[in-house]
C-alpha positions as CSV (number, residue, x, y, z in Angstrom):
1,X,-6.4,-2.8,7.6
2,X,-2.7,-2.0,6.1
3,X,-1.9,-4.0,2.9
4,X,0.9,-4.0,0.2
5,X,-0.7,-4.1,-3.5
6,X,1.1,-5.9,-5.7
7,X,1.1,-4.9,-9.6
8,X,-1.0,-8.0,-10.4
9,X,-3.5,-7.4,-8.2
10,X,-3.6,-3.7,-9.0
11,X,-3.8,-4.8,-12.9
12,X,-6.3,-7.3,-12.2
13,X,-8.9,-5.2,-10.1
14,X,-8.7,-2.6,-12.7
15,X,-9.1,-4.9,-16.1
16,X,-11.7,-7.4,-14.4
17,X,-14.8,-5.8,-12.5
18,X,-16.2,-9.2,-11.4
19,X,-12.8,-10.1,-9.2
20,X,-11.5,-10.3,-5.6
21,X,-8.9,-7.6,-6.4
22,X,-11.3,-5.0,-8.0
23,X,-13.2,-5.6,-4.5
24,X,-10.0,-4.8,-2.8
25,X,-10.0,-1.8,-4.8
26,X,-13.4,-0.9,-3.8
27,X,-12.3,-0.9,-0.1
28,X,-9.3,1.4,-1.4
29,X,-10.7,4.1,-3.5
30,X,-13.3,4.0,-0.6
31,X,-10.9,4.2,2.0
32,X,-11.7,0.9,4.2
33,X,-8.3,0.0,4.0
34,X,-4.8,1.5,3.7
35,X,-2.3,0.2,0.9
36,X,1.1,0.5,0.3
37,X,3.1,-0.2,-3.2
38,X,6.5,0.2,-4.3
39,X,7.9,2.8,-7.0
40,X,7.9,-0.7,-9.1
41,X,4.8,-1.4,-8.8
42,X,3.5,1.8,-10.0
43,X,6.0,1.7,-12.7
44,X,4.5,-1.7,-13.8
45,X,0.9,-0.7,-13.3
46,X,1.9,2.9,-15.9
47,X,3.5,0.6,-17.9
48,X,1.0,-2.0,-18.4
49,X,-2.1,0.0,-18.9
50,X,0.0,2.7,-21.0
51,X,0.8,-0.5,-24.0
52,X,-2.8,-2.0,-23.4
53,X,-4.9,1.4,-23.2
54,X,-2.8,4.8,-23.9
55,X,-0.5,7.2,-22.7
56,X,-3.6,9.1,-20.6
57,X,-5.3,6.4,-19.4
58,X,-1.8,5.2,-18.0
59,X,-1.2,8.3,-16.3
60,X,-5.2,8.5,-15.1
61,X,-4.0,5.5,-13.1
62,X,-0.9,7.1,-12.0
63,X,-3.0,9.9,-10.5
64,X,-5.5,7.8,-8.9
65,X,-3.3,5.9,-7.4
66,X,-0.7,8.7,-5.5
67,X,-4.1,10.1,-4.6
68,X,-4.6,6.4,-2.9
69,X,-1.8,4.7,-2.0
70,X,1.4,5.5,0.3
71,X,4.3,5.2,-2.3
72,X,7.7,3.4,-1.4
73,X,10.8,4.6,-3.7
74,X,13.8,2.0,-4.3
75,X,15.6,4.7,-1.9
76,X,14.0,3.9,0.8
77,X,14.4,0.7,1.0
78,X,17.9,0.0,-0.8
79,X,19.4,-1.3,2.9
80,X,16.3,-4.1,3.1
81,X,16.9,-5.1,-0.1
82,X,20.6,-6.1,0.1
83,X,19.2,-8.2,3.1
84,X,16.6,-9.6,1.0
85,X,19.1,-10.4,-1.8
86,X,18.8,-14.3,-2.6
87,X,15.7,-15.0,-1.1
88,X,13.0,-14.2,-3.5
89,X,13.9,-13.3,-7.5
90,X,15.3,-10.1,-8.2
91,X,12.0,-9.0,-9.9
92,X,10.3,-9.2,-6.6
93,X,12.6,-7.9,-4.2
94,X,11.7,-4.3,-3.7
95,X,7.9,-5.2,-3.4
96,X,8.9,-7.7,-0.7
97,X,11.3,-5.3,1.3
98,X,8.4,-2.6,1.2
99,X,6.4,-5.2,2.7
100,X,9.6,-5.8,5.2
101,X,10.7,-2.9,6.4
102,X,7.3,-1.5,7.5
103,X,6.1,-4.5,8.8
104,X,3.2,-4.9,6.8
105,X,1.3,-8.4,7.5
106,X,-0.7,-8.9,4.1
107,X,1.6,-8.6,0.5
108,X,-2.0,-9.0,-2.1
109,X,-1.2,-10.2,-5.3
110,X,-1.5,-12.8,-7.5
111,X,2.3,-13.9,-7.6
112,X,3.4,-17.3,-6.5
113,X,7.3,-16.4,-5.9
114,X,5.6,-15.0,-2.7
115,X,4.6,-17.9,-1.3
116,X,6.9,-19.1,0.9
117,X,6.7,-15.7,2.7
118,X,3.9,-15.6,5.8
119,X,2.9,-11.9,4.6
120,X,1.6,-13.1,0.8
121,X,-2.0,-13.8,0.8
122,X,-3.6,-14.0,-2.7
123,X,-6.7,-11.5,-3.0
124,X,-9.3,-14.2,-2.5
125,X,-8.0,-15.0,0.8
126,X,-7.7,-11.1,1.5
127,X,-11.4,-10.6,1.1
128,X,-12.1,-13.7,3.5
129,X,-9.6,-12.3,6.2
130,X,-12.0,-8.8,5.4
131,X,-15.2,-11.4,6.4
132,X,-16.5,-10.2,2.7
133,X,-17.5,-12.6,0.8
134,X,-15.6,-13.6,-2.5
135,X,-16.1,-14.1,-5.9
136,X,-14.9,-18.1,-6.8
137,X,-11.7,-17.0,-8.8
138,X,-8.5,-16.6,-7.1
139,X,-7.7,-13.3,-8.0
C-alpha cells in the first residue's frame, strides 16, 4: 500500500507510542507499506522535533526518514501547485499536489483542511483500510 504522510501524522506516531499513526509507522520502518512526503513535510517534521527535543534528535529523524520515505521537492511539483492554487490553504498545497500528481489514493494525517479531498483519510481509518485493528483515538 502507497500512502502520503502528512507532518501531523509523522509528529504524532513519533511523540505518542500508543497511536494509529505510530502503528502506521510500524508498517513503514518495517516496510509493509510505501510512503511518500513532501520537502515540507520533512521540513516541518526537522523543525518540530529540533524546538521540542534538539538539534540531533531533529536530524536522527531527518535520517530515518530519507532512509524511509520517497521525498517530493517543491520543484517537482511547482506546475500541480499553480493548478491546486485556491482550493485548499496555501499551507497545504504542496502536500496535496504530492498527493496529485502521483496519484496517490490515501493523504494520512490528522488535518481537517483535507477533508473535502477523496484521498485524506485520518490514520485511524488508515489502519482499518490495513484490516489492523486500531487504537480508539483518531490519530
Amino acid at each position: 500500500m502507497r500512502a502520503f504522510l502528512d507532518s501531523s501524522a509523522i509528529i504524532i506516531g513519533l511523540a505518542i507510542e500508543k497511536s494509529n499513526s505510530a502503528k502506521i509507522l510500524d508498517l513503514l520502518f518495517n516496510n509493509k507499506i510505501d510512503a511518500a512526503i513532501s520537502e515540507k513535510v520533512l521540513k516541518e517534521v526537522k523543525k518540530y522535533f529540533r524546538e521540542k527535543r534538539s538539534r540531533n534528535y531533529a536530524y536522527m529523524i531527518e535520517l530515518l526518514l530519507r532512509k524511509n520515505c520517497k521525498i517530493v521537492y517543491n520543484y517537482e511539483v511547482k506546475e500541480k501547485m499553480a493548478e491546486l492554487k485556491g482550493k485548499i490553504k496555501d499551507k497545504d498545497l504542496e502536500q496535496l499536489a504530492v498527493v496529485k500528481k502521483h496519484n496517490l489514493k490515501n493523504l494520512v494525517g490528522f488535518d481537517r483542511d483535507f477533508e473535502n479531498f477523496t484521498e485524506y483519510i485520518p490514520p485511524k481509518q488508515f489502519i482499518r483500510k490495513l484490516n489492523l485493528e486500531a487504537y480508539e483515538t483518531e490519530y
